[in-house]
C-alpha positions as CSV (number, residue, x, y, z in Angstrom):
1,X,51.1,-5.2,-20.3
2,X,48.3,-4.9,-17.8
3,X,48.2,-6.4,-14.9
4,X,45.0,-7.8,-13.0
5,X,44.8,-6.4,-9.5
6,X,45.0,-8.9,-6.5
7,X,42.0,-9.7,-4.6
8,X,42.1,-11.6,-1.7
9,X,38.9,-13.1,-0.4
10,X,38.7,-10.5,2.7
11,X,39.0,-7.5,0.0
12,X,35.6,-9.0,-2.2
13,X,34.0,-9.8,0.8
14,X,34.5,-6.0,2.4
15,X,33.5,-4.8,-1.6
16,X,30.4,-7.1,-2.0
17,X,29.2,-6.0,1.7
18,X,29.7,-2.3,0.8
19,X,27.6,-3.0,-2.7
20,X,24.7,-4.5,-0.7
21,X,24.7,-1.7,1.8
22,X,24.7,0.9,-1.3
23,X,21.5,-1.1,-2.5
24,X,19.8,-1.6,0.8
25,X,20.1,1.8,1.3
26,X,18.8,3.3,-2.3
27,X,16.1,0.7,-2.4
28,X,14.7,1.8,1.3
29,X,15.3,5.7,0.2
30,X,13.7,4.8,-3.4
31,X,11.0,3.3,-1.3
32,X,10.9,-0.3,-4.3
33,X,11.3,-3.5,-3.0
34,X,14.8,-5.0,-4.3
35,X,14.0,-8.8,-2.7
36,X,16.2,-10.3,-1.5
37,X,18.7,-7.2,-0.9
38,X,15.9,-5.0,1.0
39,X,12.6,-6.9,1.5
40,X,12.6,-4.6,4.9
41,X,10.2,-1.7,2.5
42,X,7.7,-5.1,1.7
43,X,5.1,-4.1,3.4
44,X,5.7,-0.5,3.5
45,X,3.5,1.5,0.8
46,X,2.9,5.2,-0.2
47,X,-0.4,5.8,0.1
48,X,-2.2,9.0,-1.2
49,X,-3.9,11.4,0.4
50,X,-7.3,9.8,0.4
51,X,-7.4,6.5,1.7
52,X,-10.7,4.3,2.6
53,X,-11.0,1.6,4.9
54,X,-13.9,-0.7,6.3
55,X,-15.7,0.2,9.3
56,X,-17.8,-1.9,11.8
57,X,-20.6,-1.1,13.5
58,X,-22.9,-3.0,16.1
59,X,-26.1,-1.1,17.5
60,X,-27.3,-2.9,20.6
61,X,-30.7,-2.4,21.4
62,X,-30.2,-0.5,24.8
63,X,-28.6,2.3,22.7
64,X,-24.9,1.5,22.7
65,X,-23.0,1.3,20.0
66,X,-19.5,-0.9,20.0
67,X,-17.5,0.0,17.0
68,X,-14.3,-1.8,15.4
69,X,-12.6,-2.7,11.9
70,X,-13.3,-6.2,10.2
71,X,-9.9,-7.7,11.7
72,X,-12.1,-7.7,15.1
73,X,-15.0,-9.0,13.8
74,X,-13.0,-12.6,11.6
75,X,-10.6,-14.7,13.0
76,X,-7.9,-14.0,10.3
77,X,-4.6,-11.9,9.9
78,X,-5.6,-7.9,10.0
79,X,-3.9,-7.4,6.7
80,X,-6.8,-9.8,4.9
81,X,-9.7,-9.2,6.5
82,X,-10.0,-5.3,4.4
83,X,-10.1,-7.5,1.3
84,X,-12.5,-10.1,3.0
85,X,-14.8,-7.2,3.4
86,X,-14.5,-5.8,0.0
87,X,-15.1,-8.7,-1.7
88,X,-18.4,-9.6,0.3
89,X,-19.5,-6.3,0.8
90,X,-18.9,-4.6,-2.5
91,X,-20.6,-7.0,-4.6
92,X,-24.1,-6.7,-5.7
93,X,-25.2,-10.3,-4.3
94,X,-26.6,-9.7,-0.8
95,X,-26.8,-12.6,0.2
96,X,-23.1,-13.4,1.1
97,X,-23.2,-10.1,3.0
98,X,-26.7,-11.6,5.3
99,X,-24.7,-15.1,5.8
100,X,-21.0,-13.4,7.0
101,X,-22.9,-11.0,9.3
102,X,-25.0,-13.6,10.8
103,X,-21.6,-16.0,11.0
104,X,-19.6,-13.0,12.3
105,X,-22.4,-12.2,14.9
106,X,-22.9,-15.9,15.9
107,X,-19.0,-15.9,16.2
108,X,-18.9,-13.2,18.1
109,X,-21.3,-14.3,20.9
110,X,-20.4,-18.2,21.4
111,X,-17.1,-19.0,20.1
112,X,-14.5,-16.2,20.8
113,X,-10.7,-16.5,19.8
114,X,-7.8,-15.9,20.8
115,X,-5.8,-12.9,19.3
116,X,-2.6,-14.4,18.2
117,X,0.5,-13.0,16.0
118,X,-1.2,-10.8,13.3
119,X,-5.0,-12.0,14.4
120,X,-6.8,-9.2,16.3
121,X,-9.2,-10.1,19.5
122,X,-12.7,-10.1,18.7
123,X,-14.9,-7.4,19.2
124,X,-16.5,-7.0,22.5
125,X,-20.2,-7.3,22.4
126,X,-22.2,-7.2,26.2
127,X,-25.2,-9.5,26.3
128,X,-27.7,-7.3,25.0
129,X,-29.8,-8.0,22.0
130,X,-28.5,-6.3,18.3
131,X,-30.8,-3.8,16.5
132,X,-28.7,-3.9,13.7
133,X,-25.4,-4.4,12.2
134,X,-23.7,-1.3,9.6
135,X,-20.7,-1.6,7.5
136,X,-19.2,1.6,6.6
137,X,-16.6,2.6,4.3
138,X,-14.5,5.3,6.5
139,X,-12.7,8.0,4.1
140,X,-9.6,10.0,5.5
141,X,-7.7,12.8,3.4
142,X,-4.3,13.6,4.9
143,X,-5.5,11.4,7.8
144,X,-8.8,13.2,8.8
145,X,-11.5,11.7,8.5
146,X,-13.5,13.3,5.6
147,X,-16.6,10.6,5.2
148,X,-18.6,8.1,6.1
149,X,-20.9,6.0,3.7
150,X,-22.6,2.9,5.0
151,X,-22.5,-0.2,2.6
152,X,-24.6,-2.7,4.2
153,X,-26.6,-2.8,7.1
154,X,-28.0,-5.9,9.0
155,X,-31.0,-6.2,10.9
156,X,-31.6,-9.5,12.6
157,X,-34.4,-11.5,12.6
158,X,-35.3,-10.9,15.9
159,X,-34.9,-7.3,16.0
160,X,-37.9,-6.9,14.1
C-alpha cells in the first residue's frame, strides 16, 4: 500500500518559495511578465533596432536654440507624454497641434512646475522672443541616431 509522504508546514513553505524563485527567475530570463510572481520585467521591453521618439525644438529669435523631449515641455509623467505627442501631432487636424503649442509655450513662460516623482522639469526658455516652435520625430538604429523629420512647426503670432 502507498503511503503519502509527510509534509510539515516548514517543508511546503521551503518548496513553494523554491517554485516562486524557479518562476521569478524564468519569467525575468524569458523577459514575459508573470504578475504577480515577476512584475519586476513590467516596464522592461525589447525594443528593435529602430526606435523613434518625439523631439522638441524652440528657436528663439536671437539664434539660440533650447532643445528637449515632450516630458519637458507637459506637466505629466515622462512615460505619457510620447503618446500625448503622437496623438496631437500625428493627426491630420492642426488645430489641436496650434492650441497645445501655444498652451505649452504659455506654460512654459508664466506658470513653471515642479518636477516631481516621474514629472520632468520644464524646459528652460531665457526671456527672448520665439521664432518658432518644431516637433521632430528623432529615429535611432542600434541607438545612433539615423533621422530627423520635422512634424509640426509653430510660428507665433508675433514672430511674424
Amino acid at each position: 500500500m502507498l503511503r503519502a509522504p509527510d509534509v510539515t508546514s516548514s517543508k511546503a513553505l521551503v518548496v513553494l518559495a523554491g517554485a516562486f524563485t524557479v518562476a521569478s527567475l524564468a519569467s525575468t530570463v524569458a523577459n514575459r511578465n508573470f504578475w504577480p510572481i515577476a512584475s519586476n520585467n513590467m516596464f522592461n521591453a525589447k525594443f528593435d533596432d529602430r526606435l523613434s521618439r518625439f523631439a522638441v525644438e524652440f528657436h528663439l529669435s536671437d539664434g539660440t536654440v533650447v532643445a528637449c523631449g515632450p516630458a519637458n515641455c507637459i506637466p505629466i509623467q515622462f512615460f505619457r507624454a510620447g503618446a500625448v505627442f503622437a496623438h496631437i501631432f500625428m493627426a491630420d487636424d492642426d488645430q489641436p497641434k496650434q492650441v497645445l503649442c501655444q498652451r505649452i509655450l504659455r506654460r512654459l513662460r508664466s506658470d513653471r512646475w515642479r518636477p516631481f516623482d516621474e514629472v520632468r522639469a520644464p524646459a528652460n526658455l531665457p526671456n527672448v522672443p520665439l521664432s518658432k516652435m518644431e516637433i521632430w520625430v528623432e529615429t535611432t538604429v542600434r541607438g545612433k541616431p539615423q533621422e530627423r523629420e520635422v512634424v509640426y512647426a509653430y510660428v507665433p503670432a508675433n514672430a511674424l
